[in-house]
N, C-alpha and C positions, 0 to 999 in steps of 0.2 A: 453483550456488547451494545453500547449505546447506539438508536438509529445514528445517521450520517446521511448527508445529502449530498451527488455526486460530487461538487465544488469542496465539503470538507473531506471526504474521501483520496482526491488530489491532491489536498493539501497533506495529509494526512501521510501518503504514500513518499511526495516529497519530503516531507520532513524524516522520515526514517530513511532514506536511500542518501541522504543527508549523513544522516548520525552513521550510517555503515560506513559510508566511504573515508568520512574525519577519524571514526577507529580504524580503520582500513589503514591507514597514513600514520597510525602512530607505531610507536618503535615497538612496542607488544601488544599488537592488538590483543581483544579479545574473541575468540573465536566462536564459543558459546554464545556470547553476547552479542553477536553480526548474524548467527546464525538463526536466533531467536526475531529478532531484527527482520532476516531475509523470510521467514516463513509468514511472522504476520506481514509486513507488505506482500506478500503473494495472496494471504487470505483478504485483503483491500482491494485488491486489482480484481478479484474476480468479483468481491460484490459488485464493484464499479461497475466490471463488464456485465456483471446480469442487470443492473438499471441500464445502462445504455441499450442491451438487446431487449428487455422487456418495453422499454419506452422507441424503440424502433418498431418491435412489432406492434405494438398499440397503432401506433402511426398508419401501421400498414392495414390496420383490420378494419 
């Protein structure tokens, strides 16, 4: 997986909580396809969270 820097990681996460919700709304979604969707935006949010708490704790040491 390519690095990412918090700013594109946000972006990143929006744009697929995006694409679920527009298949979400269609008359068959895809369910696979929201599902695969909702795990990588899970796997984005916590890199997120470990730069925000790595560069918290840096802050703090």
């Amino acid at each position: 997986m390519p690095l990412m820097n918090a700013q594109q990681l946000r972006a990143e996460i929006a744009r697929l909580s995006m694409a679920m919700r527009e298949e979400g709304e269609r008359p068959n979604p895809d369910k696979a396809k929201i599902q695969i969707w909702n795990l990588r935006r899970q796997g984005l949010q916590e890199r997120l969270w470990t730069m925000e708490l790595d560069a918290a704790t840096a802050r703090w040491a």
